[in-house]
N, C-alpha and C positions, 0 to 999 in steps of 0.2 A: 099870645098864649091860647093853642085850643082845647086843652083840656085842666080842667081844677084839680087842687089838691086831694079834693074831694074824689072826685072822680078816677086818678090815678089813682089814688090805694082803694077806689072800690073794685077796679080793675084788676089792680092787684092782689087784693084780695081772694075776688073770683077766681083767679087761674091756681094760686094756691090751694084753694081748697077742692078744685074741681082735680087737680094733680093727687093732691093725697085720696082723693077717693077714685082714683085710678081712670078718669074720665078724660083722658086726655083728649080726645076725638070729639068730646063736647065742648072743652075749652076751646079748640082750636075753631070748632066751629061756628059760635059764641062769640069769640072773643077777637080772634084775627080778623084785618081787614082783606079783602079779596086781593091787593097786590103787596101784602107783606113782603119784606126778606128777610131770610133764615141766612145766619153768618154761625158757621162752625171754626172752630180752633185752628184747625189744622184739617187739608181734603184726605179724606181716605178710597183705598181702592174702590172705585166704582158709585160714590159720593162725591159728589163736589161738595166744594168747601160753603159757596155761595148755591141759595134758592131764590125761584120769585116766585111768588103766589100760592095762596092757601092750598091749592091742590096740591103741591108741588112739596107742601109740609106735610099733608097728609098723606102722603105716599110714602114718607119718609118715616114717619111716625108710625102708619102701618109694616113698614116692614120688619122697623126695630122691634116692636112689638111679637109679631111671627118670627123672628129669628132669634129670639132670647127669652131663655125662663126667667120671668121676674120672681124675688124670693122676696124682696123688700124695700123700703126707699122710704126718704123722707124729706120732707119741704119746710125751709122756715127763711120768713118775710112775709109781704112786700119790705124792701128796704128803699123808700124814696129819694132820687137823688136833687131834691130840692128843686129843681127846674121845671113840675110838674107835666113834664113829658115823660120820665124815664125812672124805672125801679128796677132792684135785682131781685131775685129769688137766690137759695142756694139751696142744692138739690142734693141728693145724694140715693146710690139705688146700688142693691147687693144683684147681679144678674150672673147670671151662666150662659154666654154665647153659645149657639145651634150649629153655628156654620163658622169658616173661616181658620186663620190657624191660632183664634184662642177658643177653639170649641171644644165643648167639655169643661173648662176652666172656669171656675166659680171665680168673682171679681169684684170689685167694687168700685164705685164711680164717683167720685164727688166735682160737680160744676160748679159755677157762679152765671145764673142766665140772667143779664139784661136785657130788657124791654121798654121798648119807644112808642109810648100811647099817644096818637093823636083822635081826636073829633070822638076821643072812645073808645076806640078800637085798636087793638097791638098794630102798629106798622113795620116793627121791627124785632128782632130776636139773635140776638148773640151769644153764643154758647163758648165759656172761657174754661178749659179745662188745663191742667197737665198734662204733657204729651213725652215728658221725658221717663216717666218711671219715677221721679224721686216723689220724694214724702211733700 
């Protein structure tokens, strides 16, 4: 085991709170380790599905960011899954995409993000959404 119980939900912690105060680019920076992977649901146009390395999140992050009006969102956890490597968040965010063809369209997002803490630092990040439309 390389990281405590302890340690995992203070990890987790930190990224929830650094999320609700809209800091995402400090959690990442903070928190991620330099060869992370980002695992999304499903690849969309001009994203791939799979990321490596912190940069690679932050590009991602910044662009979401510039190409959507955020209106609102909100975070509740850590939820640890006992193996003191790995915790969820569930996230949820009201956006209006800039670009693409749901722009204009005000929407709402709700995820489940897992996260793989080792030595402290996220190593990992999986983003579990609905991809079909239904409730």
């Amino acid at each position: 085991m390389t990281t405590s119980a302890d340690q995992l939900l203070a990890v987790g912690r930190k990224l929830a709170d650094l999320c609700r105060e809209g800091k995402n680019f400090e959690a990442i920076e903070t928190l991620y380790s330099d060869d992370i992977v980002s695992i999304e649901a499903a690849e969309m146009p001009g994203h791939p599905r799979r990321l490596d390395g912190k940069q690679a999140i932050l590009e991602k992050t910044r662009w979401f960011f510039e190409n959507h009006q955020i209106h609102g969102g909100e975070v509740k956890g850590p939820y640890p899954a006992g193996d003191c490597e790995r915790f969820a968040l569930w996230m949820s965010l009201d956006v209006t995409p800039k670009v693409g063809p749901m722009a204009g369209n005000r929407m709402q997002i709700e995820e489940v993000c897992l996260y793989t803490v080792q030595h402290g630092k996220i190593t990992e990040e999986e983003f579990l959404y609905d991809m079909t439309g239904g409730a």
